[in-house]
N, CA, C and O atoms as CSV, one atom per row, in Angstrom:
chain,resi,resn,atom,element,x,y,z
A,1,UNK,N,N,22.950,-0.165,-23.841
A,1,UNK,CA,C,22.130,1.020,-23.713
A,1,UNK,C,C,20.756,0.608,-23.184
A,1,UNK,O,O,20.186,-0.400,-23.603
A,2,UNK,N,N,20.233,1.427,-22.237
A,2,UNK,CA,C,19.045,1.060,-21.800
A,2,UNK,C,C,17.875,1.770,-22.371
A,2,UNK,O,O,17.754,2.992,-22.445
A,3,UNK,N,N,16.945,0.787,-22.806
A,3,UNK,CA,C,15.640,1.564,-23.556
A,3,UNK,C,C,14.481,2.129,-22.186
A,3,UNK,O,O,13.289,2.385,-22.354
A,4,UNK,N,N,14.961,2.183,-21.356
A,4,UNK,CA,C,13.750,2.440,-20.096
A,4,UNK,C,C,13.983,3.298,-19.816
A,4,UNK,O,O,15.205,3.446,-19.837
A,5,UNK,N,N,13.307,4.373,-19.409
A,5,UNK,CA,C,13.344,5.381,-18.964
A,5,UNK,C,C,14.095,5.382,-16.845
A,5,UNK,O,O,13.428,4.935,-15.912
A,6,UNK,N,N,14.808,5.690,-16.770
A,6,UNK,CA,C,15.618,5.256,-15.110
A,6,UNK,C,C,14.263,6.434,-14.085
A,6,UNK,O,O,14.356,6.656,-12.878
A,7,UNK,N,N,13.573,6.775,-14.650
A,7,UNK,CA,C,12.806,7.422,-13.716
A,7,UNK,C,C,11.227,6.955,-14.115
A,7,UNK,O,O,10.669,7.923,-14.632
A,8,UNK,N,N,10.459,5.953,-14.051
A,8,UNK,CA,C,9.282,5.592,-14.963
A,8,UNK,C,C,7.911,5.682,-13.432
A,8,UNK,O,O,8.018,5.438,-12.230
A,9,UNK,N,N,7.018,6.040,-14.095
A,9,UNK,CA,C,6.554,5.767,-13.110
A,9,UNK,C,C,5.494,4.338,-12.559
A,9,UNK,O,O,4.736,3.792,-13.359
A,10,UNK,N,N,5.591,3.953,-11.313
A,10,UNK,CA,C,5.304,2.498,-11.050
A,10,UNK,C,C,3.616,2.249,-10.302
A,10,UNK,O,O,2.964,2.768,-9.396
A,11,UNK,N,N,3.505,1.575,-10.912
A,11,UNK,CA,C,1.822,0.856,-10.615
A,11,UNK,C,C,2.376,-0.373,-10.136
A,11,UNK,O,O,3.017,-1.169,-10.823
A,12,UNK,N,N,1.990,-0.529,-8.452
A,12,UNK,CA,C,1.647,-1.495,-7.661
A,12,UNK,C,C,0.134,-1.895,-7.517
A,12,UNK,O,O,-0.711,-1.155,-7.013
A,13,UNK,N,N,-0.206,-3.625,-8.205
A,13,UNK,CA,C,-1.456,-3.780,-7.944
A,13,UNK,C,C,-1.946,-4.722,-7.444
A,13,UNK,O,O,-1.428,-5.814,-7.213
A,14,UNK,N,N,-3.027,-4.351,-7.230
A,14,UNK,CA,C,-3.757,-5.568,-5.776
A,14,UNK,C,C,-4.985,-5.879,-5.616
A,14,UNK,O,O,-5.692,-4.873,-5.573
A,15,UNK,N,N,-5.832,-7.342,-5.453
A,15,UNK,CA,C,-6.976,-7.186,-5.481
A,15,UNK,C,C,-7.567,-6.791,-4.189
A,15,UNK,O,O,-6.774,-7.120,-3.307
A,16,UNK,N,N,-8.113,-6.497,-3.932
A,16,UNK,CA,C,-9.376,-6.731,-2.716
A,16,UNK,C,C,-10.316,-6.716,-2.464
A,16,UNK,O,O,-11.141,-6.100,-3.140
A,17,UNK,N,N,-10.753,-7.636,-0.963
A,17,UNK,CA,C,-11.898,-7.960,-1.122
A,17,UNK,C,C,-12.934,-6.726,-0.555
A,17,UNK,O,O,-14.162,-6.800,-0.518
A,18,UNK,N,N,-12.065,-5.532,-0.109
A,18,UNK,CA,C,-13.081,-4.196,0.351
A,18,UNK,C,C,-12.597,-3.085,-0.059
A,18,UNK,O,O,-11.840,-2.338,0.561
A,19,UNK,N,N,-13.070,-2.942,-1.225
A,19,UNK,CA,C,-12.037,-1.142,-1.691
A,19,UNK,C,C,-12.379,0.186,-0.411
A,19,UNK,O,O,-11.549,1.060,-0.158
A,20,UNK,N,N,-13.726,0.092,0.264
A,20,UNK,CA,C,-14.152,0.504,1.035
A,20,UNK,C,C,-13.384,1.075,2.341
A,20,UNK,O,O,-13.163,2.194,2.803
A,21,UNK,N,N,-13.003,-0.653,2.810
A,21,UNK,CA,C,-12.049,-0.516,4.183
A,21,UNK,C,C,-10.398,-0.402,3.545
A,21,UNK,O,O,-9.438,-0.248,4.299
A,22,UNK,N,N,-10.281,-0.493,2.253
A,22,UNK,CA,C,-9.435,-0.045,2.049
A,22,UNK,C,C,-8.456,1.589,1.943
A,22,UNK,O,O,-7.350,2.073,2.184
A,23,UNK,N,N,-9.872,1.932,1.379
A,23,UNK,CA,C,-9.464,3.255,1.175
A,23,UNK,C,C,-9.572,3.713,2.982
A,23,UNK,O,O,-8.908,4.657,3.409
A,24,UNK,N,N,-10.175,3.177,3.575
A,24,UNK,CA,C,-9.775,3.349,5.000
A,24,UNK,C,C,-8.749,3.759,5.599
A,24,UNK,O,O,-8.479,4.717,6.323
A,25,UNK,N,N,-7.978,2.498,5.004
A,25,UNK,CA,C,-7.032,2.016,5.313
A,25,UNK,C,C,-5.598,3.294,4.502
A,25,UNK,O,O,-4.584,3.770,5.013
A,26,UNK,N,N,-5.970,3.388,3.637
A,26,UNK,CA,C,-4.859,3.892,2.596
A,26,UNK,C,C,-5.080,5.108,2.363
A,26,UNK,O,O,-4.201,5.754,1.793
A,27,UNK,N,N,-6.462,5.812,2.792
A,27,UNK,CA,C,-6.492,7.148,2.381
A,27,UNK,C,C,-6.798,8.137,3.517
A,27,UNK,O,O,-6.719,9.361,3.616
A,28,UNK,N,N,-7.213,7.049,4.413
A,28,UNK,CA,C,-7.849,7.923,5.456
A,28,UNK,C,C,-6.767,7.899,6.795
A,28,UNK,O,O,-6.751,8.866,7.557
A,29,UNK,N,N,-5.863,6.716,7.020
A,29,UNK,CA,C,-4.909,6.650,8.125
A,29,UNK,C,C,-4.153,6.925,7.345
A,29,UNK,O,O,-3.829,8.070,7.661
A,30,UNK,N,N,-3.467,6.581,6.260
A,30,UNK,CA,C,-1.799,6.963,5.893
A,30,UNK,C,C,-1.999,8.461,5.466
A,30,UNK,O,O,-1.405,9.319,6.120
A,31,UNK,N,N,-2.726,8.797,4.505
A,31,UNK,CA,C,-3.123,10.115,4.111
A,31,UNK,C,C,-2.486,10.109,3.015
A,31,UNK,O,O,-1.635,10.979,2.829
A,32,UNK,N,N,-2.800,8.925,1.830
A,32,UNK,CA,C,-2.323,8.932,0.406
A,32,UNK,C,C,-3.713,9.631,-0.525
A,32,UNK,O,O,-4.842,9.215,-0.268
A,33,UNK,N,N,-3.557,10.457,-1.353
A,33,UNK,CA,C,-5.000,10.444,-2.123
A,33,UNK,C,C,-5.732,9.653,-2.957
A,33,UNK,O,O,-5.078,8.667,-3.298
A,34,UNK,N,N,-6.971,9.695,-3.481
A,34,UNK,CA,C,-7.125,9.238,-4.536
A,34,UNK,C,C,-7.084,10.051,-5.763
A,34,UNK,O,O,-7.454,11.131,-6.223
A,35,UNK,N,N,-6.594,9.228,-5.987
A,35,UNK,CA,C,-5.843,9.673,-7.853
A,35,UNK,C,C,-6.884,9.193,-8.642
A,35,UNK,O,O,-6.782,9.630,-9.788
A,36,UNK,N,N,-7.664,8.602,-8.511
A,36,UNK,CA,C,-8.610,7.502,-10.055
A,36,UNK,C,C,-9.781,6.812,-9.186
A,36,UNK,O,O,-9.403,6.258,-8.154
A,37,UNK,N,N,-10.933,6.786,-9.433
A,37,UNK,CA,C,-12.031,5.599,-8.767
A,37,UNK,C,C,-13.376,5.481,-10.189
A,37,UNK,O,O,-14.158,6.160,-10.854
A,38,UNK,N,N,-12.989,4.412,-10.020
A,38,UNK,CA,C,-13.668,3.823,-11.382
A,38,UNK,C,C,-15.199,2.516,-11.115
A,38,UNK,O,O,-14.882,1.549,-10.423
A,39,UNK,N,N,-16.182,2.527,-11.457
A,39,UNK,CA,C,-16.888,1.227,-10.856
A,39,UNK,C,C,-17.017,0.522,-12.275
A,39,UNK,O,O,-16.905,1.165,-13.318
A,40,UNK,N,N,-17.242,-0.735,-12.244
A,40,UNK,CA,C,-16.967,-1.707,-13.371
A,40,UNK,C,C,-18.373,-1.548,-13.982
A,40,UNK,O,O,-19.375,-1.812,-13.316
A,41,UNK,N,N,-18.431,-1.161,-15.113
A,41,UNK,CA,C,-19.965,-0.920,-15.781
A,41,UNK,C,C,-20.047,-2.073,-17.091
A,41,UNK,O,O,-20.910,-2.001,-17.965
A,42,UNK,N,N,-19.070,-3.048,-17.048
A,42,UNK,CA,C,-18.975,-4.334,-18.348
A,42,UNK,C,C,-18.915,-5.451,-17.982
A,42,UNK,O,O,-18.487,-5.620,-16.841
A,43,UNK,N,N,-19.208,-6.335,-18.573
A,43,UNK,CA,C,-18.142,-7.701,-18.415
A,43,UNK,C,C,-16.442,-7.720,-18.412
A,43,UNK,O,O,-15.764,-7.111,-19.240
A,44,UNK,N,N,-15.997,-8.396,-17.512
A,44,UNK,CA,C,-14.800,-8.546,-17.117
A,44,UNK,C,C,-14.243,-7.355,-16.812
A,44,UNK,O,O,-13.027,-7.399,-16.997
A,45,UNK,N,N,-14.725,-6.035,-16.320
A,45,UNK,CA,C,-14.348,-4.808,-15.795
A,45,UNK,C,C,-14.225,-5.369,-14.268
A,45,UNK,O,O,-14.478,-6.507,-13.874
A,46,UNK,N,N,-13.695,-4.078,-13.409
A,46,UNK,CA,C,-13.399,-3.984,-12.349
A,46,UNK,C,C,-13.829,-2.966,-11.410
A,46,UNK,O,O,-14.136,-1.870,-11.878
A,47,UNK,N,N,-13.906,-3.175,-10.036
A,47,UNK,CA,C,-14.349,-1.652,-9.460
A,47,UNK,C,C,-12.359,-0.811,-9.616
A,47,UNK,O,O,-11.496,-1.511,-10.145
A,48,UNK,N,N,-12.219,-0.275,-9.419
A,48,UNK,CA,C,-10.965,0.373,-9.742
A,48,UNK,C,C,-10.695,1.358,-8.375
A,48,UNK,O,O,-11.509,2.269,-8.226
A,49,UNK,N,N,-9.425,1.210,-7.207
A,49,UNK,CA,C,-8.956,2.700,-6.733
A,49,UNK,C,C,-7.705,2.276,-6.244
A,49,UNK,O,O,-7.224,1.390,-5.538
A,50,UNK,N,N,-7.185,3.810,-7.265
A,50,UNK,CA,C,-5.875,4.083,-7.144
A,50,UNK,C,C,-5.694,4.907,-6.082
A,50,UNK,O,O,-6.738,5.416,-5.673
A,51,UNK,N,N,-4.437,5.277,-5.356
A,51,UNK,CA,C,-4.251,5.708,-4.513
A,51,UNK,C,C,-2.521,5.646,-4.439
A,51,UNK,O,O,-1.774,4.682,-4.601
A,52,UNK,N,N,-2.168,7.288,-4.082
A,52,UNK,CA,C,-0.380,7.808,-3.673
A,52,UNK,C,C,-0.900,8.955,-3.706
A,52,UNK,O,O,-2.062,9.283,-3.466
A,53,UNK,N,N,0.394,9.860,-4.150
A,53,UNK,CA,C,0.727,11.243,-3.632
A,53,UNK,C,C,1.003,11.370,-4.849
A,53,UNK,O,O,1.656,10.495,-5.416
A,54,UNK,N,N,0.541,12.544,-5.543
A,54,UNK,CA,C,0.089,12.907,-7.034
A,54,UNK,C,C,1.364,13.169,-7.362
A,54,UNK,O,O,1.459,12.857,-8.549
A,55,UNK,N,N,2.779,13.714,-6.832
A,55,UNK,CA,C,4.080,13.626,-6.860
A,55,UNK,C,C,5.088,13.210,-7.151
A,55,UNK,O,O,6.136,13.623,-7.648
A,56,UNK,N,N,4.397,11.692,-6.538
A,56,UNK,CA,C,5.259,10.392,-6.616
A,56,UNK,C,C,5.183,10.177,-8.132
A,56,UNK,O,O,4.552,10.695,-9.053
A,57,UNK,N,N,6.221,9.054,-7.989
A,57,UNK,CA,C,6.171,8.102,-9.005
A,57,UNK,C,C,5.514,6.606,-9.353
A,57,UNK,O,O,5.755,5.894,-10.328
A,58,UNK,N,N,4.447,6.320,-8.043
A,58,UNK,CA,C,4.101,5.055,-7.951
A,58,UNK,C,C,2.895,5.453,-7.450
A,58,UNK,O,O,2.899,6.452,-6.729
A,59,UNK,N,N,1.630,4.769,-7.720
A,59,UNK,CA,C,0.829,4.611,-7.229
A,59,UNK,C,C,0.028,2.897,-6.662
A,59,UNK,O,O,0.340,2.215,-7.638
A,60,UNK,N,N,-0.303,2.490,-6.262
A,60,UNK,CA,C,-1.170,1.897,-5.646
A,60,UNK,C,C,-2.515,1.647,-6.270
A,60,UNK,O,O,-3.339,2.537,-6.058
A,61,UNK,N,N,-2.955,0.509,-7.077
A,61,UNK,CA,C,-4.000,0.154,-7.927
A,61,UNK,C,C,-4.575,-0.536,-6.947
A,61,UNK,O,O,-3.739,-1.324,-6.505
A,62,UNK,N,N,-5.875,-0.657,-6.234
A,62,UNK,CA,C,-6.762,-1.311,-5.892
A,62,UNK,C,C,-7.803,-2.069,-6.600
A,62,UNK,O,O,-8.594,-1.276,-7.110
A,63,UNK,N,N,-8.147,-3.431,-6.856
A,63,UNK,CA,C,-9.237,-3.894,-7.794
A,63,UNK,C,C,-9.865,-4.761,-6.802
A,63,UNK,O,O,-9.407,-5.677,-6.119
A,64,UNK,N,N,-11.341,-4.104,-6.917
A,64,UNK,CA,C,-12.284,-4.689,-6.098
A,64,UNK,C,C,-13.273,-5.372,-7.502
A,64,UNK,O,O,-13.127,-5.460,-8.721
A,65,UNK,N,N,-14.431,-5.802,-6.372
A,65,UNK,CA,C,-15.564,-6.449,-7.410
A,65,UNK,C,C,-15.365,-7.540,-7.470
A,65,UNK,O,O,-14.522,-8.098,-6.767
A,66,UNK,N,N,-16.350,-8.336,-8.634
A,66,UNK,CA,C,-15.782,-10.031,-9.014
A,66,UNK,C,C,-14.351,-9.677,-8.995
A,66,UNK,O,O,-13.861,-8.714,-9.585
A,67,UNK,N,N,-13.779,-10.456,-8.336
A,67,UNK,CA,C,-12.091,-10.992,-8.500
A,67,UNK,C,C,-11.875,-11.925,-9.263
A,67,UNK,O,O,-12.513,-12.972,-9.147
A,68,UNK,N,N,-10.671,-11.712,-10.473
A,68,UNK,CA,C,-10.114,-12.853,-10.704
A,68,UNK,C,C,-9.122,-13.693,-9.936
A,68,UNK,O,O,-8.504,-14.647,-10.408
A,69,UNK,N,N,-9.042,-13.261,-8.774
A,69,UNK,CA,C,-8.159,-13.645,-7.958
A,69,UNK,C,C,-8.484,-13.043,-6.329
A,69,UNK,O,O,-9.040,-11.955,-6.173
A,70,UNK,N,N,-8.210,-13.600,-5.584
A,70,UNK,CA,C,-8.434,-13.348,-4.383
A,70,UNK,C,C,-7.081,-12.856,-3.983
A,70,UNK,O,O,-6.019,-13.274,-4.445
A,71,UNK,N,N,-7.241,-11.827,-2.981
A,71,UNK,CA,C,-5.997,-11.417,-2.157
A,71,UNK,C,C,-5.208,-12.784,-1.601
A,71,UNK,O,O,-5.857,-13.701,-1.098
A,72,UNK,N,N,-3.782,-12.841,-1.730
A,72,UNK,CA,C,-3.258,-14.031,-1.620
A,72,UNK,C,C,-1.489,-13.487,-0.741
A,72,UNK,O,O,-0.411,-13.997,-1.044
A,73,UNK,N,N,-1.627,-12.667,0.052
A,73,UNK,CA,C,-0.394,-11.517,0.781
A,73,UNK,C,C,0.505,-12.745,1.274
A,73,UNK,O,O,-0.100,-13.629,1.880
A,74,UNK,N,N,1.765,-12.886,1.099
A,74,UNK,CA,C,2.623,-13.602,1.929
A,74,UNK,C,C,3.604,-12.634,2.646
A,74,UNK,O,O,3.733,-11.464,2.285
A,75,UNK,N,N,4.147,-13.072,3.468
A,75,UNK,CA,C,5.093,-12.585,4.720
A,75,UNK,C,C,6.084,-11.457,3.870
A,75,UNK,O,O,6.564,-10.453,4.395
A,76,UNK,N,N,6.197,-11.700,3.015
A,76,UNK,CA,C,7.706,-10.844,1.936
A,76,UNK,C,C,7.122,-9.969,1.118
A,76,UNK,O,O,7.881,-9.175,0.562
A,77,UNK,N,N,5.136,-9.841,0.721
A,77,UNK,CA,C,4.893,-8.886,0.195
A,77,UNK,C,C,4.511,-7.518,0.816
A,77,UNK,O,O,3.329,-7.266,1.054
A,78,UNK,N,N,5.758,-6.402,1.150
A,78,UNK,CA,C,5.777,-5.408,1.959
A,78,UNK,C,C,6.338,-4.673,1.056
A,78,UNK,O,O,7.387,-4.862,0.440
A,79,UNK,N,N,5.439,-3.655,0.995
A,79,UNK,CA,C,5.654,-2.054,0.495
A,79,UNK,C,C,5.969,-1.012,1.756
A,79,UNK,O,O,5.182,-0.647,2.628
A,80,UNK,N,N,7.297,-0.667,1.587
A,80,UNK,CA,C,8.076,0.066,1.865
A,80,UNK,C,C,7.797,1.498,2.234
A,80,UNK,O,O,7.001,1.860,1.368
A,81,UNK,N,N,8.056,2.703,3.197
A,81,UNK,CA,C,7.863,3.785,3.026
A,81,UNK,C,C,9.288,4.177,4.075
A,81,UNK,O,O,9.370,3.803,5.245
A,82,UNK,N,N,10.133,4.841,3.497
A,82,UNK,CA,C,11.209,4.963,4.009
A,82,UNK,C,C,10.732,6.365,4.759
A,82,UNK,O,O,10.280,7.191,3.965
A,83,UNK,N,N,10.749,6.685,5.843
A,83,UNK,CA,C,10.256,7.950,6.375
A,83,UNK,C,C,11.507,8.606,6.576
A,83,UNK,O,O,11.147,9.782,6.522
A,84,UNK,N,N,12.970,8.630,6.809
A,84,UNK,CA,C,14.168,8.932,7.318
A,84,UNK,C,C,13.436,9.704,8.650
A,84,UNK,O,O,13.031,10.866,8.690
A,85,UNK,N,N,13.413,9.052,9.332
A,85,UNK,CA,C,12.676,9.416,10.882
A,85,UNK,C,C,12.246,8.280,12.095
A,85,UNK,O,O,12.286,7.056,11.967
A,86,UNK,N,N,11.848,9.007,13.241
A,86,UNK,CA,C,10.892,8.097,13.542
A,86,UNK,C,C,9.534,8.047,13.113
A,86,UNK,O,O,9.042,8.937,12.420
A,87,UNK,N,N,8.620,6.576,13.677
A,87,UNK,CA,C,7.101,6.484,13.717
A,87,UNK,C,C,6.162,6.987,14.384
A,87,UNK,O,O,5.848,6.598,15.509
A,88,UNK,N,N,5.684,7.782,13.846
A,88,UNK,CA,C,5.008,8.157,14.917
A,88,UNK,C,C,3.296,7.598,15.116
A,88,UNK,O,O,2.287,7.487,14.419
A,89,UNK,N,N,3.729,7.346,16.529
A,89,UNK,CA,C,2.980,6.110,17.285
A,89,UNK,C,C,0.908,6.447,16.786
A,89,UNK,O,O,-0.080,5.714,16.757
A,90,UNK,N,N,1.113,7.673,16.540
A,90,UNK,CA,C,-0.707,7.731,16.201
A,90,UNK,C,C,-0.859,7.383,14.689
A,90,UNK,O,O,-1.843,7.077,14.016
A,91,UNK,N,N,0.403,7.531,14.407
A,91,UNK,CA,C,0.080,7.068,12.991
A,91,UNK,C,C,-0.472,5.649,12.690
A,91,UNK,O,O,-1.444,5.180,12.098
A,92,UNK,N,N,0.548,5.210,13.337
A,92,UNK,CA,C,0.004,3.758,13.703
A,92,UNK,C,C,-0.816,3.278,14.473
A,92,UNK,O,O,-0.901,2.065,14.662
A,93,UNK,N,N,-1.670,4.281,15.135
A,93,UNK,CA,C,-3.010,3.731,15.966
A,93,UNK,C,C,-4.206,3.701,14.992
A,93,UNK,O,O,-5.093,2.851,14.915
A,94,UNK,N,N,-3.962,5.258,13.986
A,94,UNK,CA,C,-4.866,5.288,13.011
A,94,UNK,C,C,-5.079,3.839,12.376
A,94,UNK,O,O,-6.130,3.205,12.469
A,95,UNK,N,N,-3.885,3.392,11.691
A,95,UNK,CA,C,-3.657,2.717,10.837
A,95,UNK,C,C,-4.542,1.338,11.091
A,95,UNK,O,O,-5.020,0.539,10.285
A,96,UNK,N,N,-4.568,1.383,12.558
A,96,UNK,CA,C,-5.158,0.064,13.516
A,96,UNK,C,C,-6.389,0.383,13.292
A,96,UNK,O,O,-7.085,-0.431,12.685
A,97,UNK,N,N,-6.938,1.605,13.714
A,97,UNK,CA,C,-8.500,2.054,13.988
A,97,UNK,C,C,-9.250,1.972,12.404
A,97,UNK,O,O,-10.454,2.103,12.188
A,98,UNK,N,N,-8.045,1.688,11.263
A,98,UNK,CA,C,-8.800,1.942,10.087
A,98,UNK,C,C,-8.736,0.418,9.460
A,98,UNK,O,O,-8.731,0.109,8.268
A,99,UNK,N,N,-8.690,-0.417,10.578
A,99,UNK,CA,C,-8.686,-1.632,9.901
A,99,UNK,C,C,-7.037,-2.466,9.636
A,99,UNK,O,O,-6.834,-3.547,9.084
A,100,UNK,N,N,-6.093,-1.563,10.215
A,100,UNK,CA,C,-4.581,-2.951,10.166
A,100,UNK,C,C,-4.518,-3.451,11.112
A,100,UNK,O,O,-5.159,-3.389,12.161
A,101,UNK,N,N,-3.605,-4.062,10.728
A,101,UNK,CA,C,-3.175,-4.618,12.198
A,101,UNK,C,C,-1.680,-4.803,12.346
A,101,UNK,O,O,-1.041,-5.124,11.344
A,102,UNK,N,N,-1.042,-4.625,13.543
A,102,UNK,CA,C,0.718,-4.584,13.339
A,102,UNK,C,C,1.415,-5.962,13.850
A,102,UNK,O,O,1.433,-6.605,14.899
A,103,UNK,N,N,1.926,-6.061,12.679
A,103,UNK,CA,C,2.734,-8.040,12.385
A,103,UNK,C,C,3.952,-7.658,12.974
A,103,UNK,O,O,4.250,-6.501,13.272
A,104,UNK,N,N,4.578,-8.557,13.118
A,104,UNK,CA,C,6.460,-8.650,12.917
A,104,UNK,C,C,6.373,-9.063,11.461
A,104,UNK,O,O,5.501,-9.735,10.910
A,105,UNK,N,N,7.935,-8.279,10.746
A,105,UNK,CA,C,8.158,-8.393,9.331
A,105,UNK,C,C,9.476,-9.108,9.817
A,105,UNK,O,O,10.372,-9.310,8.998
A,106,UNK,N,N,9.556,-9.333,10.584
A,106,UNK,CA,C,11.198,-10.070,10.843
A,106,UNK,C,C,12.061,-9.266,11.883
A,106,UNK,O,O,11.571,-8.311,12.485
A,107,UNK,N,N,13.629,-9.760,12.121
A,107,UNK,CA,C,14.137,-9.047,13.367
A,107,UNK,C,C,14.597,-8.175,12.602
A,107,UNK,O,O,14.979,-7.224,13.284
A,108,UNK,N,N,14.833,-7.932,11.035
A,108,UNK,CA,C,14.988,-6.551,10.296
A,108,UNK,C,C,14.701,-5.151,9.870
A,108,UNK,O,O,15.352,-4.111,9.767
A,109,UNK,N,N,13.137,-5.633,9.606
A,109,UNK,CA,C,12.341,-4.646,9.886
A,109,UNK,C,C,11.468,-4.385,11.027
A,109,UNK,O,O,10.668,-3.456,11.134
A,110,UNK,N,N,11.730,-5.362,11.913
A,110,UNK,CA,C,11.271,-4.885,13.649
A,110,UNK,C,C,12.187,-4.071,13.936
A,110,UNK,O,O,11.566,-3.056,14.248
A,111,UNK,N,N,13.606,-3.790,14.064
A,111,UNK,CA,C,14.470,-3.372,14.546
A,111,UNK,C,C,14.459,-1.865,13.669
A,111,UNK,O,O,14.658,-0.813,14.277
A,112,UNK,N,N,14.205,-1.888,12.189
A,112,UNK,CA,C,14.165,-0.574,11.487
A,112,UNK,C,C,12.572,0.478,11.137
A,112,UNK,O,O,12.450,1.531,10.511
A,113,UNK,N,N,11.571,-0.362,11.844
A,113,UNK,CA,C,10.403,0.456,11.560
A,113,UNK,C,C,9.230,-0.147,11.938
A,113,UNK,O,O,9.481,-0.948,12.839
A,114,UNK,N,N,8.181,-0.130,11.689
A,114,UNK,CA,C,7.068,-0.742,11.981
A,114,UNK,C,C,6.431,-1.223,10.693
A,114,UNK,O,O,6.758,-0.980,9.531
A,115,UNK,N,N,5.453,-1.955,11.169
A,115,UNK,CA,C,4.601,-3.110,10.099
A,115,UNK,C,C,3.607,-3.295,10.373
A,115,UNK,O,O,3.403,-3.750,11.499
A,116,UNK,N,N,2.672,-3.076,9.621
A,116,UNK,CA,C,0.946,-2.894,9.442
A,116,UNK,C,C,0.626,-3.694,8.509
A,116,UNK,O,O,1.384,-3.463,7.567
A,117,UNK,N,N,-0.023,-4.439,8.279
A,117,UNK,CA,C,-1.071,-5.058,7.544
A,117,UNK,C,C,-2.432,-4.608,6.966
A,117,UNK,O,O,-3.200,-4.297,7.876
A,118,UNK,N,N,-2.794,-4.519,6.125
A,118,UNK,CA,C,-3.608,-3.805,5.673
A,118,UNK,C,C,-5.115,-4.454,5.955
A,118,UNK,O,O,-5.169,-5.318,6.830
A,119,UNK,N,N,-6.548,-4.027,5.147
A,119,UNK,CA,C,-7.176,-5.365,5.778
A,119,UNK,C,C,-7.472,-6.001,4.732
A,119,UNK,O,O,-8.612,-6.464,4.779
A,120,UNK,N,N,-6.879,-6.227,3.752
A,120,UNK,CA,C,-6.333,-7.377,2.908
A,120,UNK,C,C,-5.325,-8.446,3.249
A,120,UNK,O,O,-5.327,-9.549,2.703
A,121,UNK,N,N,-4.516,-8.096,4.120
A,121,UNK,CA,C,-3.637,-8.609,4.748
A,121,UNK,C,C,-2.093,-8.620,4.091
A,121,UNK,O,O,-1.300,-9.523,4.360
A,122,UNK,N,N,-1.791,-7.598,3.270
A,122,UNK,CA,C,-0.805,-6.990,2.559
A,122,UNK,C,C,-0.087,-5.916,3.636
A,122,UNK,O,O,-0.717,-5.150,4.364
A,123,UNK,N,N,1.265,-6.027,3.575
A,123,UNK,CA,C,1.853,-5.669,4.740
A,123,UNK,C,C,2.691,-3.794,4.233
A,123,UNK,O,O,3.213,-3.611,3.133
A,124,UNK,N,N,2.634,-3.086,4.936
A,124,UNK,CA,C,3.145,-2.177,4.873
A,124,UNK,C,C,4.222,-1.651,5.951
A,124,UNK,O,O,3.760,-1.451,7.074
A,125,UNK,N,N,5.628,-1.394,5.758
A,125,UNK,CA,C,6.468,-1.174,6.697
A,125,UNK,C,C,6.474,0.286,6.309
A,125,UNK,O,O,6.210,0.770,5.208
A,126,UNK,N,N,6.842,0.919,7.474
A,126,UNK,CA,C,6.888,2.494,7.706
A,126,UNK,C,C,8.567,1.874,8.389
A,126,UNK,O,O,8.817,1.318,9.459
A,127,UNK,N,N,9.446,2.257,7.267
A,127,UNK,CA,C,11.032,2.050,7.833
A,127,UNK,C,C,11.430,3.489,8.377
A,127,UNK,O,O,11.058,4.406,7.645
A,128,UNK,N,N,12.229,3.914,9.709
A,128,UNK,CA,C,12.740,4.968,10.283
A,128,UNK,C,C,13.923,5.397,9.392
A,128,UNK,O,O,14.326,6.555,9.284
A,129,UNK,N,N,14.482,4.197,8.703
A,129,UNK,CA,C,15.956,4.508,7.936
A,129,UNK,C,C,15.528,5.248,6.607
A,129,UNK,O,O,14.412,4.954,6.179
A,130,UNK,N,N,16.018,5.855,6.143
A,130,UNK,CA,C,16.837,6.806,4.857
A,130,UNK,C,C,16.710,6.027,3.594
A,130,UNK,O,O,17.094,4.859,3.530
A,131,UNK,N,N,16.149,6.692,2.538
A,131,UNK,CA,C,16.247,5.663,1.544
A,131,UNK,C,C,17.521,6.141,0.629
A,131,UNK,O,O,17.726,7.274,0.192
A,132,UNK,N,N,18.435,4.795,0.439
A,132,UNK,CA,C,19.792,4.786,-0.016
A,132,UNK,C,C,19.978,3.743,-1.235
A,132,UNK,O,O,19.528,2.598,-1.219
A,133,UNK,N,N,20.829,4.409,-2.463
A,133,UNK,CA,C,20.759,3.408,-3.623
A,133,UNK,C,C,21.860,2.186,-2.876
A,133,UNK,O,O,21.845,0.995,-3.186
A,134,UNK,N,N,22.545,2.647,-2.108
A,134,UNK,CA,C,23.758,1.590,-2.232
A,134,UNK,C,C,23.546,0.790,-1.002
A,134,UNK,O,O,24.301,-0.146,-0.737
């Protein structure tokens, strides 16, 4: 028996070094909102911004300020947005003009969508395919 709830909702989190060009990046080209913005008023606090679609089930934690950690993105950390469509190409100019930049994620997700980098350097694919459990 499973004690988890099969529908929970998910916090993806991340430091960076510009909540600024982030929210650029995440609120102003993709067109996710902000949900939460917090500035660190303690010791060992954080600047704080969240960011999705009040809908969803996941949001997007941004932590700026002293870092305990520096943004550290490798090639495989890509958040997903299954559009069941195509890209459309201004989306991805925005995405450029707000500070990404577009990588190859491999001949997998070259072939199924596009890939942006954030300017953390955390990668975001906009996949054309359908999102499917199986």
């Amino acid at each position: 028996m499973s004690i988890i709830n099969t529908v929970p909702h998910l916090r993806i989190a991340r430091p960076s070094r510009d909540l600024a060009a982030a929210e650029r990046f995440w609120v102003g080209a993709l067109g996710l909102d902000v949900l939460w913005r917090s500035t660190a008023d303690g010791p060992g606090e954080h600047d704080l911004l969240m960011v999705g679609w009040p809908a969803a089930h996941w949001h997007l934690e941004l932590v700026g300020g002293p870092l305990a950690a520096e943004p550290t993105p490798t090639d495989e950390d890509l958040l997903v947005l299954y559009l069941d469509g195509p890209v459309d190409p201004d989306l991805v100019g925005e995405l450029e003009r707000a500070g990404g930049t577009r990588v190859s994620a491999g001949p997998y997700w070259d072939r199924w969508g596009v890939t942006v980098a954030d300017p953390d350097g955390y990668r975001l694919v906009l996949s054309t395919r359908e999102w499917s459990n199986s």
